[in-house]
N, C-alpha and C positions, 0 to 999 in steps of 0.2 A: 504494500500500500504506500502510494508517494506522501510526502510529510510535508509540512508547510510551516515558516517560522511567522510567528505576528507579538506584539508586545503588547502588553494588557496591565495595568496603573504601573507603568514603566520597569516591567519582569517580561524578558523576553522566553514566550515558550515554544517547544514544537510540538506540531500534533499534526492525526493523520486527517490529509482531505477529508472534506466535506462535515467537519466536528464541528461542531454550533458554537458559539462563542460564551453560551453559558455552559457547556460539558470542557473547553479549554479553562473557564475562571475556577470552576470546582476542580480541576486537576489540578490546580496551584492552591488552589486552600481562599481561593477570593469568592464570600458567599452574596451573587443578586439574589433578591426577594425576588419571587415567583406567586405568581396568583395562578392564571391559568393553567402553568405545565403539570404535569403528570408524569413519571418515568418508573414503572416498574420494567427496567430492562432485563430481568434473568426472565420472564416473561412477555418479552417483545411492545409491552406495552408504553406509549408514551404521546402524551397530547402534547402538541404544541402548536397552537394557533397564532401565539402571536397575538392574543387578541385586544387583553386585555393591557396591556402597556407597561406593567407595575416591574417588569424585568427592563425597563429600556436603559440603554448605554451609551454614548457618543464616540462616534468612529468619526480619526481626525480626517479632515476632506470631504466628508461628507455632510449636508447644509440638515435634514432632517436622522433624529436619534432615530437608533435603533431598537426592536426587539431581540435581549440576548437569546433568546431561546429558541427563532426561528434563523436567525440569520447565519449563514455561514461563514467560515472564517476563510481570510484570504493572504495570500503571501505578502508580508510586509505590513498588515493590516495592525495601526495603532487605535486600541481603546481603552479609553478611559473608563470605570463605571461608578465611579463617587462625586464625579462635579456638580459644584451647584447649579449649572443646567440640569443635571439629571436628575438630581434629590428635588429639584423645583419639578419638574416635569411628573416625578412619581407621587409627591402628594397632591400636585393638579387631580391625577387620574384618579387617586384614591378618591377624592374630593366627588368627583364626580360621577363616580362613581354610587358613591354613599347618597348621593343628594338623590339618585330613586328608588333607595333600598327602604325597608321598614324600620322603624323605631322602637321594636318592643323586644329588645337583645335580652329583657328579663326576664321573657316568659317563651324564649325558643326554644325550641326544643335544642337548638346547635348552640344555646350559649355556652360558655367555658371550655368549648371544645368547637370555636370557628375560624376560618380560616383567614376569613375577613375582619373580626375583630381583631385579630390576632395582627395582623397585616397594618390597620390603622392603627394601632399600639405603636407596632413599631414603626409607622411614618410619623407618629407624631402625632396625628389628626385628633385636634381638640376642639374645633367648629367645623361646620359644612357652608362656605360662602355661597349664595346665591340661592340656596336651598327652595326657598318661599317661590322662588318663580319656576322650581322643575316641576313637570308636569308628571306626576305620581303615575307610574303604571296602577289598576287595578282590576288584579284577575281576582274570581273567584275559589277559593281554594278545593282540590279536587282530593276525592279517596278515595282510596278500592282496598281490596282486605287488609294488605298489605304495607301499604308503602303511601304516604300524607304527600299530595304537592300544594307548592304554593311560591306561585310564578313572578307573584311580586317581589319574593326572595333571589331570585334568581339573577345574577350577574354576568350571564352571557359567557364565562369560562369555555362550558362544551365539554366538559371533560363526562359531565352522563353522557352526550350524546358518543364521543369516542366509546365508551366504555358497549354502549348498547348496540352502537352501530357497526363500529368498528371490530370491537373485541369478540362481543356476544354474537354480532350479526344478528340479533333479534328485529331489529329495526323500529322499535317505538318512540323514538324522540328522534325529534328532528327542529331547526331553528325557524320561526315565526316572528314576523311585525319584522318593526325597523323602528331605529329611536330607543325613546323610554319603555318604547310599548316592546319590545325587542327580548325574547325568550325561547329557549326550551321546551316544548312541549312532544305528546304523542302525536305521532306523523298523518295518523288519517283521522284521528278520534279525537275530541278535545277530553276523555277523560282515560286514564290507566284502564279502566276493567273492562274497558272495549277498546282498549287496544290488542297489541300483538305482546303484548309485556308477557313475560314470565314471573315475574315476581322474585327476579333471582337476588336482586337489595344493591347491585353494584352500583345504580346509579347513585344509588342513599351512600352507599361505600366511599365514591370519591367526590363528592360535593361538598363544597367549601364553605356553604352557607345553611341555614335552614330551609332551602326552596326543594329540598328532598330526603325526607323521614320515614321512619318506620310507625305503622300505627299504634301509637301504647294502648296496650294492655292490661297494666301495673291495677288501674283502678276498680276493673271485673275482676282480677287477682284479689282486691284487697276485700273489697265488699266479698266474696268466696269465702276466704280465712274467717270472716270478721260471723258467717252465719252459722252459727250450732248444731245447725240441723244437717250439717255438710261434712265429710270425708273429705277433704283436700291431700291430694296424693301427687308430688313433682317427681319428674324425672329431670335426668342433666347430661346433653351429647357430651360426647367425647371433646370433643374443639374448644368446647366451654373452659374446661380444664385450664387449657392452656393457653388464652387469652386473658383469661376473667382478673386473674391480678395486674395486669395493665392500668386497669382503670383503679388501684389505688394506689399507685406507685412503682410499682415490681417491675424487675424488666422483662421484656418479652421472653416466653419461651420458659416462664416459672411457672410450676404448677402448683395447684391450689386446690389438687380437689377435696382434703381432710377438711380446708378452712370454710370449702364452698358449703359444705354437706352439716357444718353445722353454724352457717350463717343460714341456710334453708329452713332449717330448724327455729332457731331465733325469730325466722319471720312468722313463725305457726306451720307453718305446712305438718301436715298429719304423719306422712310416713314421704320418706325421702329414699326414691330411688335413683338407677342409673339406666340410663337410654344403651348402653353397652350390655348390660342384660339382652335388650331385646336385639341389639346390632347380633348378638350370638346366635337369636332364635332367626333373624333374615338369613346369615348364612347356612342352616340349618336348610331352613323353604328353599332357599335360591340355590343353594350347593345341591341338594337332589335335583332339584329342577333342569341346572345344569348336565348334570350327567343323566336325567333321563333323555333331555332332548341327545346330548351326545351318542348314547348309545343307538340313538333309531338311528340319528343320522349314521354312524360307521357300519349300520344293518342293512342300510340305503334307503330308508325311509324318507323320503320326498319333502311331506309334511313335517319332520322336524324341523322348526325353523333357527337355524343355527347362521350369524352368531346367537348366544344369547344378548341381551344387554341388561345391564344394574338399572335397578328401578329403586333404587332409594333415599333418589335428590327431586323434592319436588319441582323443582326452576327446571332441570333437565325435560321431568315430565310435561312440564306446560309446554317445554319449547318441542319437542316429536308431537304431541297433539296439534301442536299448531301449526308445525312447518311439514312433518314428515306422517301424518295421520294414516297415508296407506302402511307404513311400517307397527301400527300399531298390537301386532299379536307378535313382534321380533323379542320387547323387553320382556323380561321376567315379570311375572304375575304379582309376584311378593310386594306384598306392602311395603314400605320403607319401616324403620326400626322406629320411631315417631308413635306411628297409626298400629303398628303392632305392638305396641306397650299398651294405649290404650285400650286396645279390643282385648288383650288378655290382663288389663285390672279392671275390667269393666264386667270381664265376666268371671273368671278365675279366680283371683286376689277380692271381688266383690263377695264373691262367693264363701269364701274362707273367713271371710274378718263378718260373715252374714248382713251385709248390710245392701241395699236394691241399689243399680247401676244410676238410676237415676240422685241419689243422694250422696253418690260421689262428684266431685271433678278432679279432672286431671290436668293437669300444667306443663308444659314441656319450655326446660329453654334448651333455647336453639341457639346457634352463630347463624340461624339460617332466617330472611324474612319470607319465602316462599313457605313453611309452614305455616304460617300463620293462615294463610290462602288455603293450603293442602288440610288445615285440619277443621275446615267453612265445609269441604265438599261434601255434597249429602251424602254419596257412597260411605261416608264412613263416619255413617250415626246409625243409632238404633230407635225407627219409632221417635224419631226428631231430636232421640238425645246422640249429641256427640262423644266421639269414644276420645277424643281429647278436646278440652273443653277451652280451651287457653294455651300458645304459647308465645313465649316470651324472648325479649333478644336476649344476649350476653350485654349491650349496652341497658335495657330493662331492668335486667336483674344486679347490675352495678347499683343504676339509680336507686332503684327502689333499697337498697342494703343502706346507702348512704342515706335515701330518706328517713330510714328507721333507726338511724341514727348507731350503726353497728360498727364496732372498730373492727375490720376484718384484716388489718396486720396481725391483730396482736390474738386471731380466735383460736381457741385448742382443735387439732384434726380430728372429725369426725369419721363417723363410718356409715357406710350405707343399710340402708333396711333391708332385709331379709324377705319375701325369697328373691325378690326383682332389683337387688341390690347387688348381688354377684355375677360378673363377669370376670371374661377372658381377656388376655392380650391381643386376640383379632379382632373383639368387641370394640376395641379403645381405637385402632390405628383405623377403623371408619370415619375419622376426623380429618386423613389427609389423601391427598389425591393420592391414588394406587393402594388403597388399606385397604376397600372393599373385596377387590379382585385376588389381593395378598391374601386376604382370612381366607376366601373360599377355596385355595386351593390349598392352604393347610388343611382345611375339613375334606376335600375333594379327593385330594390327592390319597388319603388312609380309608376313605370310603370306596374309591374306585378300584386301588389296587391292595388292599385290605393289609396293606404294611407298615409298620410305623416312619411316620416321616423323618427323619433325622436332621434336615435343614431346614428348620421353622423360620429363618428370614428370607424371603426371594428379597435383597437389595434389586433386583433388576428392573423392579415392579418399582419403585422406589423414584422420587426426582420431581423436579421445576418444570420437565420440557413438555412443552404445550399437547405434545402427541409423543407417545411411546408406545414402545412395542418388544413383545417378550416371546421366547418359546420357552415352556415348563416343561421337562421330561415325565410324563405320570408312568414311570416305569416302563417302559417304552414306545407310550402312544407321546407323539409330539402335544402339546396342547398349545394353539397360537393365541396370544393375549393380547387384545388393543386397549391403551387408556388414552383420555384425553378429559382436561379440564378445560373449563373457559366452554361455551358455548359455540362462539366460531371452531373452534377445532373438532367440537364435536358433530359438526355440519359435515367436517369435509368425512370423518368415518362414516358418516348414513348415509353419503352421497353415493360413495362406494358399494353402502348395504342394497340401497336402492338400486344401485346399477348393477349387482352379481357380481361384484368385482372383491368384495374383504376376502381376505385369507383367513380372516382370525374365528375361532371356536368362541369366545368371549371378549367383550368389553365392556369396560366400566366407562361410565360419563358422571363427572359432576361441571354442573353450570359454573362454578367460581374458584377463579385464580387459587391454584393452590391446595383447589377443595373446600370442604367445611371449614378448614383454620381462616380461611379468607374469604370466608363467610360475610353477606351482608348486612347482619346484624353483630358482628363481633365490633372490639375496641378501634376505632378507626387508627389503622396503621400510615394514612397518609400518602400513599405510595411508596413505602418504604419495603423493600420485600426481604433484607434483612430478617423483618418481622415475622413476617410468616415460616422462613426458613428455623426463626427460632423456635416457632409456634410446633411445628413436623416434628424437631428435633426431641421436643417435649414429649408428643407425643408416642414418638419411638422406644423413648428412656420408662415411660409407663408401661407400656407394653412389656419391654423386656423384665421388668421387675416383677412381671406377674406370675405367681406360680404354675398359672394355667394358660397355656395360650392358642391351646383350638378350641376354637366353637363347641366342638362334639364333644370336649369331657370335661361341659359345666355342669355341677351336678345338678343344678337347680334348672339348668335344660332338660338335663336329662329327665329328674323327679317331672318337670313340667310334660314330658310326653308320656310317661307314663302313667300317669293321675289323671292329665284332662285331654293331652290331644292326640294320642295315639303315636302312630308314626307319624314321619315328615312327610307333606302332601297326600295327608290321610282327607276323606271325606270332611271331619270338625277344622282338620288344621287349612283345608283347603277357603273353606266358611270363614274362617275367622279371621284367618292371615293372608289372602290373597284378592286382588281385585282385576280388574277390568279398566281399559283408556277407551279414550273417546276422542273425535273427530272434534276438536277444541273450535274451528270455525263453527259449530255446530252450537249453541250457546250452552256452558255446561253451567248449571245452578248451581251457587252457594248459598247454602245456609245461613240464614243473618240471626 
């Protein structure tokens, strides 16, 4: 790659063609503020429009500044980035920025965690000149199960619309108006729940302002605890784990789950379990599932439709309803590990403790905002009651811990309840991209070829890259494995499925960067994907600590198939834990 020399506040650096002049200032340690950029680069992602001005620089010879973040650097190119033309020009922008944003930073949901605040902080800005004469946008603010907008928050960044457009390839935002009036919104629909959205939460993930939220919760949660005549019963993903201390200081990649399990406690909740319990009983359903479709197909069985694909991220599921609906009998039948907690404490665990389904509820937090949507869907209630009743972010259940005013540095490690409280180590790495596909063939692998496994980590399953691919030896049948996160990459493996063209016996898909750890209702990492890589690391380090780490010898799986649901994809276990997709252009009812 040819290299090019340019001087930047009089340090001359080299760097390779075509390097932005904000990636040559951060190579030297010189930090421009950034509003609109975004760069998660160990996943390909990175906005830079340029749009917003708050990066701009002065290149000498040149009469108007520049944007450091779009511009490219050029041989010999002198810039400056601290003159007082430029520090005038960045609080102009800020200025005017601010003079069409909302005033009510005390009741945002993005205060003390905004990007914009945070931004005028550090320019300075302690009036907005001229304010009285800007002409206020005013949108109506829009909601769908999932995810609050409100467009008059909205700063024209782009970085949802990269994210949906670009990355997810979902396509539901797109830019409207011009001016003040000038925003973000859903591309054919003016509101999310008719659009193409999946509810995967990335746009909530990287937006700088309050003009995109996840709908709380916290309040149905609290009036729950607060009635007597109720069971309140939470579960807590995997992902949760090892984000959730962010949000009081910790650094990424610490885990919390002794402190999380009895700040859960502290808040009332009745019986505290773990969403890894049920992550064991999905691989359970989906690992037979697997090797039955497998076996027809190597019999030549036509009708097996192989690959399989993971069905246990509900963002992934909206997005194959919506884009890819002929492929809908390809994924696995299996409920996600969510919706199958609920349907076996609603009948099972209700059962046991005697008390009727309808007197319980169940709570789930997620890193995920597409549950919240997934757990509306009538397919998974009984007789109008829902088998999970509420779930909540990992940002939700921060708030609400700090609301209740709980010192969760200083809490003693708790433990989980019993029987829905024990898991495995395949249960736990459901939180990062390739865990799914990783548990099922530890269970697969000793069910298929009836030998004990001896390498319980496939690292190969394992990594950041947007698409991977693995072959598993199951004792001498090849097994081909496709993963992919992010939603656009999981476009380009259906495209192939649709076309006869995958190779692969299996793939997993999760909608978000990283999988669950980068989940859209986890602790906003900013585009820092550091973070996330901390987040995986956690979850690896649990995993290994576990004394059990296949699916198939939890005992409380196991007592669970024997007591109430027989074998795996028995007639009850097929009733209770598996469901049915739908043609998503078709309108599919939620439950309100």
């Amino acid at each position: 790659m040819e290299t090019i020399k340019l001087i930047i506040d009089n340090k001359e650096i080299e760097v390779e063609q075509g390097t932005t002049i904000l990636k040559a200032a951060r190579q030297m340690g010189i930090d421009i503020p950034t509003l609109c950029y975004l760069d998660l680069h160990d996943m390909n992602i990175e906005n830079k429009p340029g749009g917003c001005r708050i990066c701009t620089v002065e290149v000498e010879k040149r009469r108007n500044l520049a944007p450091a973040c779009s511009t490219k650097c050029e041989n010999g190119m002198v810039v400056k980035t601290h003159t007082t033309r430029v520090l005038n020009a960045r609080r102009t922008v800020m200025e005017f920025i601010l003079s069409d944003h909302p005033k009510d930073c005390l009741v945002c949901a993005k205060s003390g965690n905004c990007e914009l605040q945070d931004m005028a902080n550090r320019l300075g800005i302690r009036e907005i000149p001229g304010q009285e004469f800007a002409e206020m946008s005013n949108y109506k603010p829009d909601t769908s199960p999932s995810i609050k907008r409100d467009l008059n928050k909205c700063i024209m960044c782009r970085r949802c619309e990269t994210m949906c457009n670009d990355i997810q390839t979902v396509g539901a935002l797109s830019a409207i108006n011009r001016g003040f009036m000038a925003a973000v919104a859903p591309a054919f629909e003016q509101n999310l729940e008719h659009s193409t959205c999946t509810y995967c939460g990335q746009c909530v993930a990287v937006c700088p302002t309050g003009a995109l939220t996840e709908v709380d919760n916290t309040p149905e949660v609290l009036r729950a605890l607060a009635d007597p005549s109720k069971t309140v019963v939470v579960q807590t993903a995997p992902a949760v784990r090892a984000a959730l201390g962010e949000a009081f200081g910790m650094e990424p990649g610490t885990l919390v789950t002794g402190k999380m399990v009895t700040a859960l406690r502290g808040l009332g909740f009745d019986y505290v379990f773990d969403t890894d319990f049920s992550a064991d009983l999905t691989i359970m359903e989906e690992g037979t599932e697997l090797l039955g479709r497998l076996k027809r197909h190597l019999n030549g069985d036509q009708t097996a439709r192989i690959p399989i694909l993971t069905s246990c991220c509900p963002g992934w599921v909206n997005f194959f309803e919506e884009y890819f609906p002929d492929l809908k009998d390809v994924p696995s039948t299996s409920k996600s590990p969510q919706q199958m907690f609920g349907a076996i404490a609603k009948t099972y665990f209700a059962d046991k403790i005697k008390i009727d389904r309808k007197d319980m509820v169940v709570v789930s937090i997620m890193p995920c905002l597409a549950k919240k949507y997934e757990c509306q869907r009538e397919e998974f209630s009984t007789n109008g009651n829902r088998d999970v009743d509420f779930s909540l972010s990992t940002r939700e259940l921060a708030n609400f811990i700090k609301q209740a005013n709980i010192d969760f540095n200083t809490l003693e490690e708790g433990d989980f309840d019993d029987p829905m409280g024990e898991s495995t180590g395949a249960g736990v790495i459901f939180g990062a991209t390739g865990g799914v596909i990783e548990a099922a063939c530890r269970t697969a692998y000793e069910l298929y070829t009836g030998k004990k496994l001896e390498k319980i980590d496939f690292a190969e399953l394992r990594g950041l890259e947007g698409v991977r691919s693995a072959t598993i030896d199951f004792d001498g049948l090849p097994l081909n494995i496709g993963i992919a996160h992010g939603l656009g990459n999981a476009r380009k493996l259906l495209n192939d499925v649709r076309d006869g063209k995958s190779q692969f016996h299996a793939i997993e898909v999760m909608a978000c960067p990283g999988g669950c750890i980068g989940g859209g209702g986890q602790p906003l990492h900013h585009g820092k994907s550091e973070i996330l890589k901390a987040r995986a690391a956690a979850i690896y380090r649990e995993d290994a600590s576990k004394p059990i780490r296949k699916s198939h010898e939890n005992p409380f799986i196991i007592k669970l198939y024997k007591e109430f649901l027989g074998e795996p994809n028995s007639e009850k276990a097929h009733h209770l834990l598996h469901t049915s997709y739908f043609d998503k252009k078709k309108k599919i009812i939620v439950k309100q």
